[in-house]
C-alpha positions as CSV (number, residue, x, y, z in Angstrom):
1,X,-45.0,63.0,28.5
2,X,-44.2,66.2,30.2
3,X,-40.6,65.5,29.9
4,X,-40.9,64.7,26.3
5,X,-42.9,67.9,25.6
6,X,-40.5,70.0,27.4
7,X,-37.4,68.4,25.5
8,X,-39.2,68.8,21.9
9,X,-40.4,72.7,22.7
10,X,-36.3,73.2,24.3
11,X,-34.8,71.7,20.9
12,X,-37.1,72.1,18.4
13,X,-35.4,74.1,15.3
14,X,-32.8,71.3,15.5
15,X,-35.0,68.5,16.5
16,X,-33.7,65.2,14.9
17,X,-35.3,62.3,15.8
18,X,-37.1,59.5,18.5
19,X,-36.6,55.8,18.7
20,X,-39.3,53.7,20.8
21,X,-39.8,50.2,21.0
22,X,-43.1,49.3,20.2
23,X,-44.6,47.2,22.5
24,X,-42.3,48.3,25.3
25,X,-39.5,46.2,26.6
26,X,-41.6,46.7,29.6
27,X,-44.1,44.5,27.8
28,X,-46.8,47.1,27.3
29,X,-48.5,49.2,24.6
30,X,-47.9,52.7,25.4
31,X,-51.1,53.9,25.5
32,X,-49.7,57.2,24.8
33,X,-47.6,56.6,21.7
34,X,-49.9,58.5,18.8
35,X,-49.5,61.8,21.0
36,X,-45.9,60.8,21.2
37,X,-44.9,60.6,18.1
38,X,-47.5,63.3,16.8
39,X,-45.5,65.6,19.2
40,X,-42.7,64.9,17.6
41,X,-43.9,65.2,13.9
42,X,-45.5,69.2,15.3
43,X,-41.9,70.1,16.3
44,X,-40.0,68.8,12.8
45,X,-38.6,65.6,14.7
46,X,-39.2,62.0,12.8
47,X,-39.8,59.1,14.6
48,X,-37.9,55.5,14.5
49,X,-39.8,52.3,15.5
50,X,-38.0,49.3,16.9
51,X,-40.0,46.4,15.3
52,X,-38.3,43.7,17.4
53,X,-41.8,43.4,19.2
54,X,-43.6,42.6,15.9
55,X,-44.8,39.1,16.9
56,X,-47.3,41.3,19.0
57,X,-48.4,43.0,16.2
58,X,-48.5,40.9,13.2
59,X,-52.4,41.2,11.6
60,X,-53.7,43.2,13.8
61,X,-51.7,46.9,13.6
62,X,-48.8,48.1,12.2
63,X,-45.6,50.6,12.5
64,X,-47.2,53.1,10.1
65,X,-50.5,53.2,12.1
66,X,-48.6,54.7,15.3
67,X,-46.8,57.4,13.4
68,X,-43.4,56.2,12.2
69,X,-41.1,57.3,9.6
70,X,-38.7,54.8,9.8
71,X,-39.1,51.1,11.0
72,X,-37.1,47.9,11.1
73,X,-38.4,44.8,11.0
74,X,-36.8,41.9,12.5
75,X,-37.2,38.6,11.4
76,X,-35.7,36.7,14.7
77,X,-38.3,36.0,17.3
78,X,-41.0,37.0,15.0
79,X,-40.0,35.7,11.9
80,X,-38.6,32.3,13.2
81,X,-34.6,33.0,11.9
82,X,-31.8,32.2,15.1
83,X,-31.0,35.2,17.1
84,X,-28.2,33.5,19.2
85,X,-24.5,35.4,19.6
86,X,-25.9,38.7,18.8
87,X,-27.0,37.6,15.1
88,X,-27.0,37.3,12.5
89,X,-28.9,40.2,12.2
90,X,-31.3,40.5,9.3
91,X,-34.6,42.3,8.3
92,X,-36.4,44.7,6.1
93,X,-36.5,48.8,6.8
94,X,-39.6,50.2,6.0
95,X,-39.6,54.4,5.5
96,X,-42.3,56.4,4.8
97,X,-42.3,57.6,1.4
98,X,-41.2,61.2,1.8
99,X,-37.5,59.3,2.9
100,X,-37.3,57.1,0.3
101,X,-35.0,59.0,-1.9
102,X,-32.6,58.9,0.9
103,X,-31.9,55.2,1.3
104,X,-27.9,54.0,0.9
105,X,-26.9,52.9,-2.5
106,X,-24.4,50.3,-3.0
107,X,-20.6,50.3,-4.8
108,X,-21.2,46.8,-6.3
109,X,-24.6,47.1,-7.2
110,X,-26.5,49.7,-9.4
111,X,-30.5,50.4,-9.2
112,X,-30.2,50.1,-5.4
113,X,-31.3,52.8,-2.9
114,X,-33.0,56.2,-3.5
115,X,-32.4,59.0,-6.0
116,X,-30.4,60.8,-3.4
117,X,-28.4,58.3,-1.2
118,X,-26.2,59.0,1.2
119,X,-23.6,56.4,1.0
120,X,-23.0,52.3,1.7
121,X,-23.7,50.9,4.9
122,X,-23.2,47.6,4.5
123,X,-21.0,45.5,2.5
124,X,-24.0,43.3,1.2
125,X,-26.0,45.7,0.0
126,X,-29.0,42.9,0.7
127,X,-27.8,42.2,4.1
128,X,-27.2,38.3,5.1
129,X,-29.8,37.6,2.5
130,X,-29.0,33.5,3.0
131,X,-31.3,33.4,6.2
132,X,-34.3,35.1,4.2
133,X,-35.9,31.6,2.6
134,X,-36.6,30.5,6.4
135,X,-38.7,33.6,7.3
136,X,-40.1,33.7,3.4
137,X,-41.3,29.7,3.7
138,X,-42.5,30.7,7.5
139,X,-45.1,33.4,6.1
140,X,-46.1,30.9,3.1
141,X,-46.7,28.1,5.2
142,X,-48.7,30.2,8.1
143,X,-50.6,32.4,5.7
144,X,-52.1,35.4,6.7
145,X,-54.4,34.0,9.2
146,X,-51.6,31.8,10.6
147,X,-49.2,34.6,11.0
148,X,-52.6,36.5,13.2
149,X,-53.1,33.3,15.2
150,X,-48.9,33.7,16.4
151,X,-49.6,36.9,17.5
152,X,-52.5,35.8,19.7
153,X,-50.5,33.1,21.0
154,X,-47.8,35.7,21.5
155,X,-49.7,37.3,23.7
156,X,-52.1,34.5,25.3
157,X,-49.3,32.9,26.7
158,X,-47.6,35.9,28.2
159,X,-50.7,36.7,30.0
160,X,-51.1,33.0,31.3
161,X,-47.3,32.3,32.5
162,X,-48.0,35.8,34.3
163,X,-51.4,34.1,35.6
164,X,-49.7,31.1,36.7
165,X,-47.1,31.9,39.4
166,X,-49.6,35.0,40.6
167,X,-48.8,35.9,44.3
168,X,-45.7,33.8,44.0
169,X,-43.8,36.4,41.6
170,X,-44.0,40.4,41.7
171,X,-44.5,41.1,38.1
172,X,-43.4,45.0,37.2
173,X,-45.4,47.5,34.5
174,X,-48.4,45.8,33.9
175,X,-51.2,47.3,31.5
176,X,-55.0,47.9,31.7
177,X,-56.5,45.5,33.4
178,X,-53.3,43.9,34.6
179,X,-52.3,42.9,31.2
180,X,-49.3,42.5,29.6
181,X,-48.1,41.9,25.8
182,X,-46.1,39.3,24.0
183,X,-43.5,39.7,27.4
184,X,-43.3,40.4,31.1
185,X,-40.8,41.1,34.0
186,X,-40.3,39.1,37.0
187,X,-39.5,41.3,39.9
188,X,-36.9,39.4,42.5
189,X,-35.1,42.4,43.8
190,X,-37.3,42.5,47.0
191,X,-35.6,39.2,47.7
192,X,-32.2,40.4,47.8
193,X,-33.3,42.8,51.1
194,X,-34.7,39.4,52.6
195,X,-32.0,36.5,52.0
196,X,-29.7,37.9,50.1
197,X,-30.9,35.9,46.9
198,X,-30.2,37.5,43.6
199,X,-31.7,37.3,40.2
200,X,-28.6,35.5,39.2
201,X,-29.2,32.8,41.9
202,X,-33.1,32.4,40.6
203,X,-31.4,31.9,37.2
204,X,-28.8,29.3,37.9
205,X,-31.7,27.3,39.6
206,X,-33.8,27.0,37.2
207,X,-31.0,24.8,35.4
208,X,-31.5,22.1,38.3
209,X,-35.5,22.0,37.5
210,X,-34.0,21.4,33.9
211,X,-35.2,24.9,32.5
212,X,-33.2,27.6,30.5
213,X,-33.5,30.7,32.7
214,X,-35.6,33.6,30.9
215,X,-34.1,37.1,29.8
216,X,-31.9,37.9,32.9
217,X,-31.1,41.5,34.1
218,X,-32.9,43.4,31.3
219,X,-34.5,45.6,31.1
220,X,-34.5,45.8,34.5
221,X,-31.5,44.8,36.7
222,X,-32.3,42.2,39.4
223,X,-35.6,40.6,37.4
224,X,-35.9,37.8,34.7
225,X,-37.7,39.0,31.7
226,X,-39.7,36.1,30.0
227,X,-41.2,36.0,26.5
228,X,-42.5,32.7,26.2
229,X,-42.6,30.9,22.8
230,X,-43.5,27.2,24.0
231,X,-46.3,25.2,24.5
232,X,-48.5,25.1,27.5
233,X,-46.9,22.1,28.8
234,X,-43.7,23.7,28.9
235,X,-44.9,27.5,30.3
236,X,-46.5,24.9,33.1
237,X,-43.5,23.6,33.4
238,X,-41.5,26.9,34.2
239,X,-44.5,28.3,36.2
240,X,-44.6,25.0,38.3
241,X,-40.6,25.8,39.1
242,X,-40.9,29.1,39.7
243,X,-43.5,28.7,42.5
244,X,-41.5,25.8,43.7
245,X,-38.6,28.5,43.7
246,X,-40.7,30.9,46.0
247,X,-41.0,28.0,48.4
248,X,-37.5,27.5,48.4
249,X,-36.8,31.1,49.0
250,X,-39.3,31.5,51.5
251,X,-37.4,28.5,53.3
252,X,-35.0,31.0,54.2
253,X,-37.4,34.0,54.9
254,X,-38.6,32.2,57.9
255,X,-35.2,31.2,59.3
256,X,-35.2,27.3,57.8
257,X,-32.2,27.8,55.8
258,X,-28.9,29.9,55.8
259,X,-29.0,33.0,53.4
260,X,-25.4,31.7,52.4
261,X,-25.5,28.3,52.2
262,X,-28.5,26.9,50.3
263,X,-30.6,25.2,47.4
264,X,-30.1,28.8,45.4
265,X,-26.8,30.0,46.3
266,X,-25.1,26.3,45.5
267,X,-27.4,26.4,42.3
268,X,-26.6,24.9,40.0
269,X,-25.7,21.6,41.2
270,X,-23.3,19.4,38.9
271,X,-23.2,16.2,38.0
272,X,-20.0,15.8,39.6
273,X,-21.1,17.1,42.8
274,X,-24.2,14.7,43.2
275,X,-22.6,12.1,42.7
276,X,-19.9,13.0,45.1
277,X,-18.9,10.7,47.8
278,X,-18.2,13.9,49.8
279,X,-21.8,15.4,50.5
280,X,-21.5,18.8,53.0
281,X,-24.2,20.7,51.7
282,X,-27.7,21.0,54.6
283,X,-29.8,19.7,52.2
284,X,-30.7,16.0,50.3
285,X,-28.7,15.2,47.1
286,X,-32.3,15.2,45.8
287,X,-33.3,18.1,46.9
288,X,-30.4,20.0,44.7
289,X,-30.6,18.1,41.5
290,X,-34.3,16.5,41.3
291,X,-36.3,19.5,42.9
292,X,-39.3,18.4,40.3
293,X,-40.9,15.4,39.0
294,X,-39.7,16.9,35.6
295,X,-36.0,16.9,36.5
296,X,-36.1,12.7,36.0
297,X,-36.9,12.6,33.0
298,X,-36.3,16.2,30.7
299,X,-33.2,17.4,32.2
300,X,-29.6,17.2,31.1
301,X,-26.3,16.5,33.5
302,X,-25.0,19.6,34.4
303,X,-21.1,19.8,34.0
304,X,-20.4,23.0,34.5
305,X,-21.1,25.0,38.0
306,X,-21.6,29.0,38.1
307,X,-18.6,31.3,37.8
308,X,-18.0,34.5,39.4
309,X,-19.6,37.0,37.4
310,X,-16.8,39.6,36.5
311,X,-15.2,36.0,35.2
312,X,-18.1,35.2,33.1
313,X,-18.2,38.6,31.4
314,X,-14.1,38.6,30.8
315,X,-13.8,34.5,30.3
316,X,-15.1,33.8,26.5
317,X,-14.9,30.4,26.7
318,X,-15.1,27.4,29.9
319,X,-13.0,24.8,29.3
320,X,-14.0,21.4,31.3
321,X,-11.9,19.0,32.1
């Protein structure tokens, strides 16, 4: 805050503007965030909420109660339309009224924007206005009390995943009361100190349990970030594996294992190498690809193993042969 203060007083006859993302990546509400943005307002500045943390919010608060100007709302995660690849990318921005003469106009359409736009920017002046009917038919078949009853979920199940693997996982940035929001962090950097085991290696292990790893490497480098959606059967699921996880790791805390050669660093274990009639690894076949009850039955074959990362980033696409 003092930082914030001190920046606002230092720039304040050119102040422009602040984005925050409300809940925090972190997972919390900002306790702080009506003297945040109030500060801002005192010294000219507007403020820009990210709404991509709105399935925390939804019929209980709103953007325009914590002091926004300017606010988009996304409809993925929240709003139930597919996120994957980056997009598509769609959802309404809300300004207060004192901005709404500034809002882009279109070349191919008249009547749109505000009395004094300031230009295109976007070729569909609607956006990718296909995807809307899924979030419109969401909101008619939840109804306003359905819509409130995702955001408690939202949040319920945050808390209890968090619950569940407690004293197994370091969890960062928790709230009052050790609460979190709709999301949380996993902490597995201390690990790295210990055995050598990386985020990445949690991540790639969770694929022989039959799970799709959480959020890795943001916000925080060396942590999973997990905002869970599923049922209760499925959060036990992941919390089940991720204590099972801790077991393995602590395996090679107390010597058991090698810090090179093991259940997380071979992770994840193939199809193809299972089945293998050449078996080197120091530990059971079943032991790398049925660590849980669950993998028998609600996991897929793995065909492909992990790549180097710097290859992952500059490979698009794995080709398997």
């Amino acid at each position: 805050m003092k930082d914030l203060e001190n920046s606002c007083q230092k720039h304040t006859k050119n102040l422009s503007c602040i984005m925050i993302t409300y809940p925090s990546t972190y997972g919390l509400f900002d306790r702080e965030i009506l003297a945040i943005t109030s500060m801002v307002h005192y010294d000219g500045g507007q403020c820009y909420i990210d709404g991509a943390k709105m399935n925390a919010m939804v019929g209980y608060t709103a953007p325009g109660c914590i002091g926004d100007d300017v606010c988009q709302i996304n409809l993925h995660k929240t709003f139930s339309i597919p996120r994957g690849g980056g997009g598509p990318g769609m959802g309404p921005i809300a300004v207060r009224q004192h901005l709404a003469s500034f809002l882009p106009d279109s070349v191919f359409i008249q009547n749109v924007g505000g009395s004094q736009p300031f230009g295109q920017v976007s070729q569909a002046a609607y956006g990718s206005a296909s995807i809307l009917p899924v979030s419109y038919l969401l909101m008619l078949m939840l109804g306003s009390r359905g819509l409130k009853t995702c955001t408690e979920y939202a949040i319920l199940s945050a808390n209890y995943l968090k619950k569940r693997p407690d004293g197994h996982c370091p969890v960062l940035f928790l709230g009052e009361n050790d609460f979190c929001a709709h999301e949380f962090i996993i902490d597995l950097r201390p690990f790295k100190k210990t055995t050598q085991i990386e985020a990445e290696d949690v991540a790639e292990r969770l694929m022989d349990y039959g799970l799709h790893s959480p959020t890795l490497a943001f916000p925080v480098a060396g942590t999973l970030m997990t905002e869970p959606t599923e049922s209760k059967r499925e959060l036990d699921r992941l919390a089940d594996a991720l204590i099972s996880i801790r077991t393995e790791i602590a395996s090679i805390e107390e010597g058991e294992e090698s810090t090179t050669n093991n259940v997380l660093k071979n992770a994840p274990h193939t199809a193809k190498c299972v089945t293998s009639d050449d078996w080197d690894m120091p530990y059971a076949r079943k032991t790398a690809a049925f660590p849980s009850s669950h993998s028998y039955t609600e996991k897929f074959g793995l065909q492909l193993a992990a790549s180097m990362e710097a290859m992952g980033t500059e490979t698009w696409c794995a080709v398997v042969h």
